[in-house]
C-alpha positions in Angstrom: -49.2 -26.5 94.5 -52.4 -26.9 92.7 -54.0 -23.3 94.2 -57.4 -23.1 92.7 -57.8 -26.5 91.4 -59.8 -28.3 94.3 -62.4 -24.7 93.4 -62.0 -26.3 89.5 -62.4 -29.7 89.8 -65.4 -29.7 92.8 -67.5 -31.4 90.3 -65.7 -34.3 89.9 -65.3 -37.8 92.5 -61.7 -37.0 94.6 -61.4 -40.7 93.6 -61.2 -40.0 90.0 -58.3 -37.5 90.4 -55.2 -38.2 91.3 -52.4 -35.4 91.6 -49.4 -35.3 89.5 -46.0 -33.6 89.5 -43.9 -33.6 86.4 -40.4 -32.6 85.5 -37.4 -32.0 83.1 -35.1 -31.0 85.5 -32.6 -28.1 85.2 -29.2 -30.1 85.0 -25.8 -28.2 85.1 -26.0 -28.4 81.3 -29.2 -26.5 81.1 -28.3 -24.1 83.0 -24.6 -23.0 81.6 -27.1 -23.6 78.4 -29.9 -21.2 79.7 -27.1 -18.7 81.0 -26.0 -18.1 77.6 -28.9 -17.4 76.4 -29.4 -14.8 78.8 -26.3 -12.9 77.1 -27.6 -13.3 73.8 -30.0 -10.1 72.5 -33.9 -11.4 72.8 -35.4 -8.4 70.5 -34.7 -10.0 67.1 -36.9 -13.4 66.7 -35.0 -14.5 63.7 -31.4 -14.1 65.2 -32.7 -15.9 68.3 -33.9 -18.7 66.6 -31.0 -19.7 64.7 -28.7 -18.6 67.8 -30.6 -21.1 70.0 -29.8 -23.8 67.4 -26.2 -22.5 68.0 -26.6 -23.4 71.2 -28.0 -27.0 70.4 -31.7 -26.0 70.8 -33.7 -28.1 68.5 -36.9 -26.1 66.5 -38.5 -29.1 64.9 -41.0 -32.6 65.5 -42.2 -29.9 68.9 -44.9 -31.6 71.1 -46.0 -28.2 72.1 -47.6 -26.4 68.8 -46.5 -23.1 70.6 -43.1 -23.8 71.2 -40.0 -21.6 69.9 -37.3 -24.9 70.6 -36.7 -27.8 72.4 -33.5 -28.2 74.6 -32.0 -31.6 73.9 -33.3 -32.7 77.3 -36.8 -32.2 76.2 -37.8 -28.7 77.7 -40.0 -26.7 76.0 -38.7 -22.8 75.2 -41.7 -20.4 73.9 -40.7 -16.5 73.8 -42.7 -13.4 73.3 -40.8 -10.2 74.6 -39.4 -12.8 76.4 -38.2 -16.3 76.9 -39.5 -18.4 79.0 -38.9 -22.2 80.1 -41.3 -24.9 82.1 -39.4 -27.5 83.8 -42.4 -28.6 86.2 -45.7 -28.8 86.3 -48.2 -29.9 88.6 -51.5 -31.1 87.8 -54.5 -33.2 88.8 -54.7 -36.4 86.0 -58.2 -38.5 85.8 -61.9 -37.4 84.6 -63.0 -36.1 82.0 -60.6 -33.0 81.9 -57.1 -34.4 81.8 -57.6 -38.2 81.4 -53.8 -38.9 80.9 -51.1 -38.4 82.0 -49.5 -35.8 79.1 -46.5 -33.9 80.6 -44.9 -37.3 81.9 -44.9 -38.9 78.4 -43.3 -36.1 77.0 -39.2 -37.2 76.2 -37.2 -36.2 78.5 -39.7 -35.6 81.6 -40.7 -38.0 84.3 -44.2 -37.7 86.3 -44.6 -39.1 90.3 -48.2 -39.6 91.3 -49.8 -38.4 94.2 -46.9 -35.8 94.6 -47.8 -32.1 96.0 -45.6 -28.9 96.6 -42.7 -30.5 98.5 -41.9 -32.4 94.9 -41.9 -28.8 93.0 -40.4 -27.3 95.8 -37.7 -30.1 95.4 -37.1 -29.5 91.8 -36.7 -25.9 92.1 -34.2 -26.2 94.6 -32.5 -28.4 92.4 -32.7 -25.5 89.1 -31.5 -23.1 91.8 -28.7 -24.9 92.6 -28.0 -25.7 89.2 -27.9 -21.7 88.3 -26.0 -20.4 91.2 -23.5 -23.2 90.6 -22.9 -21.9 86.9 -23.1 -18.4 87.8 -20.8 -18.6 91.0 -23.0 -16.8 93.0 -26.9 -17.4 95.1 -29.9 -15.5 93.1 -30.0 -11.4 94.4 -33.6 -11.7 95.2 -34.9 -15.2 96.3 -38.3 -15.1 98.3 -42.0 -16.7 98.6 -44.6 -14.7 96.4 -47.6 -15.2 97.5 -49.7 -17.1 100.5 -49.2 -20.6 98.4 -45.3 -20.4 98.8 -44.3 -19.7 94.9 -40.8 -19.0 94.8 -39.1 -16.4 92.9 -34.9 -16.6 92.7 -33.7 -14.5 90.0 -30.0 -13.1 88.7 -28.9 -10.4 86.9 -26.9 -11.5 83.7 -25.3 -8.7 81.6 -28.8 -6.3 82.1 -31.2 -9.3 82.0 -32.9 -10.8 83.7 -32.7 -15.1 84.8 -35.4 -16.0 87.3 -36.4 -19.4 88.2 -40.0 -18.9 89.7 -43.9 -20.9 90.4 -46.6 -19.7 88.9 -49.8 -20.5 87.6 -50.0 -22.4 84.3 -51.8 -20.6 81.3 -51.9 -23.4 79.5 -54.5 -25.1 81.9 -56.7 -21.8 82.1 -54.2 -20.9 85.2 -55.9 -24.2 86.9 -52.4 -26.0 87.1 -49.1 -24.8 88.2 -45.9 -24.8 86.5 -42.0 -23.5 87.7 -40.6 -22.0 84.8 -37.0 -19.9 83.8 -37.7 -16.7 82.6 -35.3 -14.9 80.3 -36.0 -11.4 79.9 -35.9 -7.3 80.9 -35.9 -7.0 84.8 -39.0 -4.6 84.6 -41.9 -7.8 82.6 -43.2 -9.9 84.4 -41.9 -13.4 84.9 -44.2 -16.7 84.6 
């Protein structure tokens, strides 16, 4: 999953890095959760905010200074224009880079080492499932986006958009990966 990684991390002993895949999956739960939010209007941040609390989002003691809320399973929500939600990443841990091990020692995920893209592809069947379950019907678009095999499954809810989709992590400087739900209008861009 890690795309240009193994370009980013040439300087370093392959036996210092070892790859990681972490997750918070998307239950039943946090989908019917995340599908509600999709119904709600996204243009007004203060409404949002307490309207995610409605929905039992949590907005303090964040691990992630940028975060808008925390779901009670331990996702992080940020928003701009729109909302979006991380629920994997996958990373290299080891050197001087990324020593530990952060997103698996967050509450509420779990990290496997030495995992690759079958493990993301794993969990993103899994939120996929999850959403077309809750919504009674498969994604209208669902396809591979690029040469790497990112997926991008997305809905239509009410004139908005819910996409489940692989992208590269800005957190990391785009060296990592990350699946994400995205929550917004069907024309930005997702991830």
């Amino acid at each position: 999953m890690n795309n240009t990684a193994d370009d980013d991390y040439d300087d370093y002993d392959d036996d210092e890095l070892v790859a990681y895949v972490a997750c918070c999956p998307i239950t039943p739960a946090v989908a019917e959760r995340l599908v509600a939010v999709a119904r709600l209007p996204l243009d007004d941040p203060d409404e949002l905010d307490a309207r995610l609390l409605a929905l039992g989002f949590a907005d303090d003691d964040l691990e992630l200074d940028d975060a808008l809320a925390r779901t009670p399973e331990g996702h992080h929500v940020f928003a701009d224009d729109h909302l979006w939600m991380p629920f994997a990443y996958s990373y290299y841990v080891g050197g001087d880079l990324n020593p530990e091990d952060f997103w698996g020692a967050l509450p509420g995920w779990s990290s496997q080492a030495d995992a690759g893209q079958e493990a993301v592809e794993a969990v993103i069947e899994a939120a996929v499932q999850a959403f077309t379950k809750v919504l009674g019907t498969p994604p209208s678009v669902d396809v591979r986006q690029d040469d790497k095999g990112r997926r991008y499954a997305a809905w239509s809810i009410d004139g908005t958009r819910l996409a489940v989709a692989q992208a590269l992590e800005p957190f990391s400087y785009m060296q990592d990966d990350h699946a994400v739900v995205y929550i917004g209008q069907p024309d930005a861009p997702a991830g």
